[in-house]
C-alpha positions as CSV (number, residue, x, y, z in Angstrom):
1,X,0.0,0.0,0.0
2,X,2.8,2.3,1.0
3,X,4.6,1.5,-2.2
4,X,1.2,2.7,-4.2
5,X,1.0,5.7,-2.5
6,X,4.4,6.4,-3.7
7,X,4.1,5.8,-6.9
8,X,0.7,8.2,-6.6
9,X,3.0,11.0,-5.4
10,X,5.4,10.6,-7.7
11,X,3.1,10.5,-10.9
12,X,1.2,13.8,-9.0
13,X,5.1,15.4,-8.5
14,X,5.8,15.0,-12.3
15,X,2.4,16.5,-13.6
16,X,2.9,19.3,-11.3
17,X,6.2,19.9,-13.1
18,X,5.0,19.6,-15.8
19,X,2.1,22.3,-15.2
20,X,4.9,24.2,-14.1
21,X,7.3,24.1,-17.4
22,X,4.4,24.2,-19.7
23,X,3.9,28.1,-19.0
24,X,7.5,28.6,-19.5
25,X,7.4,26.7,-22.4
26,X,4.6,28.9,-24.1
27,X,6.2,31.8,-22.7
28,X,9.4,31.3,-24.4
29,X,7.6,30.2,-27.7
30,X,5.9,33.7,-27.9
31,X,8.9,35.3,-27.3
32,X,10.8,33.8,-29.9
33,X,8.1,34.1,-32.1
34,X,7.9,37.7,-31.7
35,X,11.8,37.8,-31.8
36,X,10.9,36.6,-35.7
37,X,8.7,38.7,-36.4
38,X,10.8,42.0,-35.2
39,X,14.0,40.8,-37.2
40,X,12.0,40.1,-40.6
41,X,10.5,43.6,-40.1
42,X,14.0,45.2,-39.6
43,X,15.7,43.4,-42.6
44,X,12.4,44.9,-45.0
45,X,12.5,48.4,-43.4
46,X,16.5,48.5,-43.1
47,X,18.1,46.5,-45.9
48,X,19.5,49.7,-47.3
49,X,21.7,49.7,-44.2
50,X,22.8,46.8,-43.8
51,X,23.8,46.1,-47.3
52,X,26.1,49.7,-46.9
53,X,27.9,48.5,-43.7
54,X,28.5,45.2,-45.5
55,X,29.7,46.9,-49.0
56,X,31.7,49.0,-47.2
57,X,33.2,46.4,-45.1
58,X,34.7,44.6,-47.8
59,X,36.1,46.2,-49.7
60,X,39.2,44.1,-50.5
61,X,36.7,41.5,-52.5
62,X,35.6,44.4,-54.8
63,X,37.9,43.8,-57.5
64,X,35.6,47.0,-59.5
65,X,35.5,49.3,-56.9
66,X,33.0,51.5,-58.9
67,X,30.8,48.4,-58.7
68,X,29.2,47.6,-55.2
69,X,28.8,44.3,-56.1
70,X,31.5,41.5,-54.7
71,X,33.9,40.6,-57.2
72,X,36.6,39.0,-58.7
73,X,39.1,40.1,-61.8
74,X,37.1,38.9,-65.1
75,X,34.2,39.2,-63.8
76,X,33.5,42.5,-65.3
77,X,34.4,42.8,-69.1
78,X,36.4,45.2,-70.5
79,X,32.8,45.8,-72.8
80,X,29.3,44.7,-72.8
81,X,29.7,41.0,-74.6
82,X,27.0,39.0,-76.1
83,X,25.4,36.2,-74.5
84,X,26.8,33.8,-76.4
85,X,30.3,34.3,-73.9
86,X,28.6,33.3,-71.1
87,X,29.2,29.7,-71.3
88,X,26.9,27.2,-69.0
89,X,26.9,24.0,-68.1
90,X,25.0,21.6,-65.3
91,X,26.2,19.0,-63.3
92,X,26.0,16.6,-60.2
93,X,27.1,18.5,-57.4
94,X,30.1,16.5,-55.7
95,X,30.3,15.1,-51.9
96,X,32.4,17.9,-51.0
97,X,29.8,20.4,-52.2
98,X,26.2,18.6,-50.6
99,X,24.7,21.0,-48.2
100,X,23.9,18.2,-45.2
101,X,24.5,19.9,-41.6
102,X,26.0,23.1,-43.4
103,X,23.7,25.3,-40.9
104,X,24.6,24.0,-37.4
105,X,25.1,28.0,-36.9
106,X,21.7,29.0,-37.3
107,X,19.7,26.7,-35.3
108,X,19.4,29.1,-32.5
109,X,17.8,31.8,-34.6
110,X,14.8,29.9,-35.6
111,X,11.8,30.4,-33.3
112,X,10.0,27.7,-31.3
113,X,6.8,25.5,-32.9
114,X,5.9,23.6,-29.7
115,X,7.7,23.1,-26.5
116,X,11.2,23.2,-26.7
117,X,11.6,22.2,-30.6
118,X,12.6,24.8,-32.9
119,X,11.7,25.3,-36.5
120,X,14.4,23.7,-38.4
121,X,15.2,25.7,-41.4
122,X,14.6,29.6,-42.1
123,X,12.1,28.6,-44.9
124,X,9.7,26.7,-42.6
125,X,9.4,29.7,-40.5
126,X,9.1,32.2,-42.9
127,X,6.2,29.9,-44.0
128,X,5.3,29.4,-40.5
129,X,5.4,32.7,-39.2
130,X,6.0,35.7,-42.2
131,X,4.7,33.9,-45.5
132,X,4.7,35.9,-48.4
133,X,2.8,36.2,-51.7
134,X,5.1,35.2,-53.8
135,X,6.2,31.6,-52.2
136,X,7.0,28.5,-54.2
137,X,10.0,26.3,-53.8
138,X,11.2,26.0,-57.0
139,X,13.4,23.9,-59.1
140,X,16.8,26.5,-59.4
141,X,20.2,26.8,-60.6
142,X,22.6,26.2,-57.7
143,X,26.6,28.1,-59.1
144,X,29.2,26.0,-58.3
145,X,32.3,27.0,-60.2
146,X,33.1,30.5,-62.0
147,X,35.9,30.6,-64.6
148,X,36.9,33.7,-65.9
149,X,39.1,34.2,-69.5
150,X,42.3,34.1,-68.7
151,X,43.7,38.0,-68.3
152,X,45.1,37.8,-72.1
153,X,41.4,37.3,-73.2
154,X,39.1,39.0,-71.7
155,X,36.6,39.2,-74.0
156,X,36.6,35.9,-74.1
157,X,33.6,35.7,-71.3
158,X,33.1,33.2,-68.2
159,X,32.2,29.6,-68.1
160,X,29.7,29.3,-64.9
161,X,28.8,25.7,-63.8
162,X,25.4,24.8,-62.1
163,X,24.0,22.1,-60.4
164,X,20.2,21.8,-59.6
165,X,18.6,22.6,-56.5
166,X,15.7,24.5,-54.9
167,X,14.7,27.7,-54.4
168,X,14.2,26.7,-50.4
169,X,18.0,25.9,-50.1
170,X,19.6,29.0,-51.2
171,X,16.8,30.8,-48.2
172,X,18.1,28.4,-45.8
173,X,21.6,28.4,-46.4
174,X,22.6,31.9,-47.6
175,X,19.8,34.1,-47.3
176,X,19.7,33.5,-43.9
177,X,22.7,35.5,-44.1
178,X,20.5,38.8,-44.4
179,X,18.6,37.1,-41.2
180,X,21.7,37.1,-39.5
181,X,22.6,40.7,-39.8
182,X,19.5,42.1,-39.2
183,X,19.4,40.4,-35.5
184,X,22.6,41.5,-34.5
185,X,22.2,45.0,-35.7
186,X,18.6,44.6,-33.3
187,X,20.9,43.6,-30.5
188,X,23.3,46.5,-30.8
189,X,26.2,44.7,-32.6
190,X,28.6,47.5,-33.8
191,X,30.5,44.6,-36.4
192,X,28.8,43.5,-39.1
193,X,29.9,40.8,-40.9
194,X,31.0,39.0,-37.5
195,X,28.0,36.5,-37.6
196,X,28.6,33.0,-36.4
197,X,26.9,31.9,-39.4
198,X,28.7,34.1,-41.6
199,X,32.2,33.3,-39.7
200,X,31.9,29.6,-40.3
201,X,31.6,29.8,-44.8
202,X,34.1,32.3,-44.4
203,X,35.3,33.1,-48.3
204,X,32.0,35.1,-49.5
205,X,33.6,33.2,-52.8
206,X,33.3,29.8,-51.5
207,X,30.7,28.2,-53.2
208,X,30.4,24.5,-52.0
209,X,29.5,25.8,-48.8
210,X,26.3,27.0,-49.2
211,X,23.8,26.8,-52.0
212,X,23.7,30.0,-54.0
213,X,21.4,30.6,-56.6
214,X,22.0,33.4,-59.1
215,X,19.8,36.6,-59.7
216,X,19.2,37.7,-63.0
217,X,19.0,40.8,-63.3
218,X,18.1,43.1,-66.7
219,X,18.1,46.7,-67.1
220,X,15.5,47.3,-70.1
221,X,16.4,50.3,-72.2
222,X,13.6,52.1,-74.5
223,X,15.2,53.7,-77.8
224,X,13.0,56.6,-79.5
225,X,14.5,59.1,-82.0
226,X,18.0,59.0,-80.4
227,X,16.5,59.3,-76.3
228,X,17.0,56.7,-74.5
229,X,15.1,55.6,-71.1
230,X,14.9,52.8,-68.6
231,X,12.4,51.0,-66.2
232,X,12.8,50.1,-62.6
233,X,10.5,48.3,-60.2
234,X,9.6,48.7,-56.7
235,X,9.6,45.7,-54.4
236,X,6.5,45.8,-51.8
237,X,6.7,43.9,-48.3
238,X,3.8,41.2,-48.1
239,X,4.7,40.9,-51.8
240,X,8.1,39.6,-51.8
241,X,10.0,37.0,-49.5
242,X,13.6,38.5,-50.0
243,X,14.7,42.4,-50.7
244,X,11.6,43.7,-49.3
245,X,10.9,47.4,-49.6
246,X,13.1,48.0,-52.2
247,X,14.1,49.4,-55.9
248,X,15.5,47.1,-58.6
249,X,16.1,47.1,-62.4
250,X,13.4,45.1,-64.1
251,X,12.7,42.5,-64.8
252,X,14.9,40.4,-62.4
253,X,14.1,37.1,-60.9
254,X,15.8,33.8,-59.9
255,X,17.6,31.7,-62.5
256,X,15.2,28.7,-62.7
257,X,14.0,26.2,-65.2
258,X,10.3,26.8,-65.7
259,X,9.5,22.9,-65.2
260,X,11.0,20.0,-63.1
261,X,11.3,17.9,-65.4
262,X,14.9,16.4,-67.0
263,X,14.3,17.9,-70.8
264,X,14.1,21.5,-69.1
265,X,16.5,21.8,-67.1
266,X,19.0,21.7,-69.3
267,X,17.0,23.7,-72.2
268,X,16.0,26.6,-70.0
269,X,20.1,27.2,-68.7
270,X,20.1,29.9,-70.9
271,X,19.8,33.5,-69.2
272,X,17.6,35.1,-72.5
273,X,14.6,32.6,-71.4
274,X,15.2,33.7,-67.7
275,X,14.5,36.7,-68.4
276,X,11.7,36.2,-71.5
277,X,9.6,34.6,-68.1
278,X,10.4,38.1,-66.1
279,X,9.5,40.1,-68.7
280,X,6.2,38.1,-68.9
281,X,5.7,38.6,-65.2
282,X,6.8,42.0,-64.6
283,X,5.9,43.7,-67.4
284,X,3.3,42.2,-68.7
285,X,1.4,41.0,-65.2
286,X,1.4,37.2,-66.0
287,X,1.5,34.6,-63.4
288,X,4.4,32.8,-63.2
289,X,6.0,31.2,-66.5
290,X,5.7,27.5,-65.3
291,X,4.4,24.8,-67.4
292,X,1.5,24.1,-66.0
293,X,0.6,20.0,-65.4
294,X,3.5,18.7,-67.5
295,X,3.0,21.3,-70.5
296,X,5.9,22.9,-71.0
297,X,6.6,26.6,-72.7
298,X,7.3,26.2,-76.4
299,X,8.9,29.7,-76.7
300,X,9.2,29.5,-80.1
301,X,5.4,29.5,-80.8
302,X,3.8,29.9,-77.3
303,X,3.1,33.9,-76.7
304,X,4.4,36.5,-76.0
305,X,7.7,34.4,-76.2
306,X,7.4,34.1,-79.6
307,X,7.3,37.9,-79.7
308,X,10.5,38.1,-77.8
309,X,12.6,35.4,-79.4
310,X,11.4,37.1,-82.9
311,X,12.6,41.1,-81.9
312,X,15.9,39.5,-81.0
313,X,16.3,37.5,-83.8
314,X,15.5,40.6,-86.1
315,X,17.5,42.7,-84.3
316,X,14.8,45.3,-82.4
317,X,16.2,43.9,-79.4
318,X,20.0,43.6,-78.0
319,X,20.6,42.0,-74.9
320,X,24.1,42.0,-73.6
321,X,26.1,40.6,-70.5
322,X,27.5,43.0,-68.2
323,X,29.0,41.2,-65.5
324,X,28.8,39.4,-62.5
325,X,29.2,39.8,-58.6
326,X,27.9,38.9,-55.6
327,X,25.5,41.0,-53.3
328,X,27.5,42.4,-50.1
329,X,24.9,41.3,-47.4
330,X,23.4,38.4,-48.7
331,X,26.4,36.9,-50.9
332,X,24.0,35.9,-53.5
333,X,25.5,35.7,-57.0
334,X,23.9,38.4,-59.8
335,X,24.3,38.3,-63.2
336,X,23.9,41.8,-64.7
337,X,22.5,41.9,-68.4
338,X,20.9,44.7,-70.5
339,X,18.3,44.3,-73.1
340,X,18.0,47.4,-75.3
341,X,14.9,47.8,-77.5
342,X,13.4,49.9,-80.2
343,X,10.8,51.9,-79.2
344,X,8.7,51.2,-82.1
345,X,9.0,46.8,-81.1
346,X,8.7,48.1,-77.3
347,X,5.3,49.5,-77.7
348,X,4.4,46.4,-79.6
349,X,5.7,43.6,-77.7
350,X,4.4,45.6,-74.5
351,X,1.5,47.3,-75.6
352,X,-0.3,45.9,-72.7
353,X,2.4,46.4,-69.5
354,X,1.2,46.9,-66.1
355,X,2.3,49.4,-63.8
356,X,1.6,47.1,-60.7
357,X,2.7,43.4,-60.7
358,X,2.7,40.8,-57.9
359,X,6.0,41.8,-56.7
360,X,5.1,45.5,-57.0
361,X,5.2,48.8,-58.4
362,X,6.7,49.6,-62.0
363,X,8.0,52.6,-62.2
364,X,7.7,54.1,-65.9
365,X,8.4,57.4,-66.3
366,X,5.9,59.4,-68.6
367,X,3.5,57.7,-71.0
368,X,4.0,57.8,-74.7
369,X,1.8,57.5,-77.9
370,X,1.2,53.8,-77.5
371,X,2.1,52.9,-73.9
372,X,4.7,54.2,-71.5
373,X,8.5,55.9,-72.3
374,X,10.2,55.3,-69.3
375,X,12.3,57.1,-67.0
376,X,15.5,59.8,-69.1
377,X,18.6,57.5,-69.7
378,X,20.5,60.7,-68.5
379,X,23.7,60.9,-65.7
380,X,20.9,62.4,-63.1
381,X,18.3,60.2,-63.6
382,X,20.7,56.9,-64.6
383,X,23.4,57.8,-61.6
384,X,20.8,59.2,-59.5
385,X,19.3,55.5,-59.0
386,X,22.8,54.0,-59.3
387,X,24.0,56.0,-56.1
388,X,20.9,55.3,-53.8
389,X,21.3,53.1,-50.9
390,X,17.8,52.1,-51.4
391,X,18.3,50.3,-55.4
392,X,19.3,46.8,-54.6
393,X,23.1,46.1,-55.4
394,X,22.7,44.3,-58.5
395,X,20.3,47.2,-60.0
396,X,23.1,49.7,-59.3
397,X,25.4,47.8,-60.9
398,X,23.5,46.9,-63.9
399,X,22.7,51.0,-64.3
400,X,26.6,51.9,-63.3
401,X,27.7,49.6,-66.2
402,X,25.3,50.4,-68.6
403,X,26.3,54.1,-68.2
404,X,29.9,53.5,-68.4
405,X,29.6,51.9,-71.7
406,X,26.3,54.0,-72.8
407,X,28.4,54.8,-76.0
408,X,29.0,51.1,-76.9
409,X,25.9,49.8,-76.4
410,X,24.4,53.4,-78.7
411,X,22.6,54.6,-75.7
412,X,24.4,58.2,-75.9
């Protein structure tokens, strides 16, 4: 009997425990949760910020210091170059570059779901906790290798090499990054770039640490009567899941195959269809350019692809490469490109642009005859956008580049 009432006073000891713990428990859960919610704010309202401390903080990997952007020599040609220099090919990723237990650093950051488990990855809180509109993960190309010409050559281009991943890996394993550096600045940290996370990949160059997926980003230039002008998009919060609150060259978007399937992975590594989808989205206020239940884009035929692929083919539009870097806060690789078109094929193509997309606002300058002109390709307007804290790094690179060579790309 004695023994049972022992046992009776245990079991009533451990419930009372856990009565006790289970407040804490839910206590601590808010409290991370809100710790979330107040870093995700800062990074959209502050990005600006933190990419300047970070740019400026490095400067010894800017091998164009004109060029915010983080990078290496050749990776910024001597002249715009055609696309055709811009060599790609896809592989298996090796056992040296896999991913597996690459974010030990972050675990802490990630706010609790129940009792004392944490959310495991930054993607499944952001889903969790802060989803956006815009959230799909993706088939994308993950960069593992960039080979310049060698010094004697340098119009000779790059060879990039890409393996496939998702658009979920590069948010958990590098832009967490941006995660990173907005809590620290929250908590008063005077050093950015001094991150655990950060600290442990190191080389902002090393890329089988972390999966990076390229940006492409074009700068679209309008052509009437010898004036030129350009296009630029702002990114809303709720809209977006990364650079939030924000101005960018448009379009722009991930580098991604439009389909998961094996034919299009290796059709769509070409960075003129990336940004044929972008325009389709951004400009034109399409959803996004996925083949929808195995039917895959035919951009030959299927519109306004066709459209596109025909004004390049005929010459009414010129897209070149301008270079490549990586952002300063995020480390995320951009590839710069600008498409140049004749107004008279503009107005056509785009005779039915939006000003307001899913990721935001276009901004497009005044309107002409048969749609809208665009904002003055002149040093104030073109520099004045280049020079703001607030236009992402890549846009500012794309519009630095395209004025320094304004002459060889007929601009000026």
């Amino acid at each position: 009997m004695e023994a049972v009432i022992g046992i009776a006073g245990l079991l009533v000891a451990i419930a009372a425990a856990l009565l006790a713990v289970a407040p804490q428990r839910a206590a601590r859960r808010e409290q991370s949760l809100a710790l979330f919610v107040r870093v995700r704010g800062h990074l959209k309202s502050h990005r600006a910020e933190l990419s300047t401390a970070c740019a400026d903080g490095q400067l010894e990997h800017r091998a164009d210091q004109e060029i915010v952007l983080l990078t290496r020599p050749g990776w910024i040609p001597p002249r715009p170059l055609p696309l055709g220099a811009i060599r790609m090919s896809l592989r298996e990723a090796g056992p040296d570059e896999r991913l597996d237990g690459r974010t030990r650093h972050l675990d802490r950051y990630w706010p609790h779901r129940s009792g004392a488990a944490r959310w495991e990855t930054y993607s499944a809180a952001i889903d969790s906790v802060d989803r956006p509109a815009a959230w799909f993960n993706g088939p994308s190309y993950r960069l593992l290798e960039i080979v310049p010409s060698p010094p004697d050559r340098p119009e000779a281009g790059l060879d990039l090499t890409f393996t496939l991943a998702h658009y979920f890996d590069h948010l958990d394993t590098t832009e967490a990054l941006v995660y990173e550096e907005a809590l620290r600045a929250l908590q008063g940290s005077a050093r950015p770039l001094h991150g655990p996370y950060r600290r442990s990949l190191g080389d902002p160059f090393a890329l089988d640490r972390r999966c990076a997926l390229p940006g492409v980003s074009t700068l679209t230039v309008r052509v009437e009567e010898g004036s030129s002008y350009f296009f630029m998009h702002h990114r809303e919060a709720g809209k977006v899941a990364v650079a939030m609150n924000t101005t960018h060259v448009v379009p722009a978007g991930e580098f991604q195959p439009h389909a998961d399937v094996l034919p299009v992975w290796r059709s769509d590594l070409d960075l003129w269809r990336t940004t044929m989808r972008e325009y389709a989205e951004e400009f034109l206020g399409a959803a996004d350019a996925t083949g929808d239940g195995g039917v895959t884009i035919d951009y030959a035929r299927d519109a306004p692809f066709s459209h596109f692929e025909r004004a390049l083919a005929e010459g009414r539009a010129r897209v070149r490469f301008l270079g490549l870097g990586f952002d300063p806060l995020v480390w995320k690789p951009e590839i710069c490109l600008v498409c140049v078109w004749d107004a008279a094929t503009f107005d056509e193509v785009f005779a039915s642009m939006v000003e307001r997309n899913d990721e935001g606002v276009l901004v497009v300058g005044t309107r002409a005859a048969a749609g809208y002109r665009g904002i003055p390709f002149t040093e104030e307007s073109v520099l004045g956008y280049a020079e703001h804290p607030g236009t992402l790094p890549a846009g500012r690179a794309c519009l630095k580049l395209a004025w320094r060579w304004r002459h060889e790309l007929g601009l000026a």
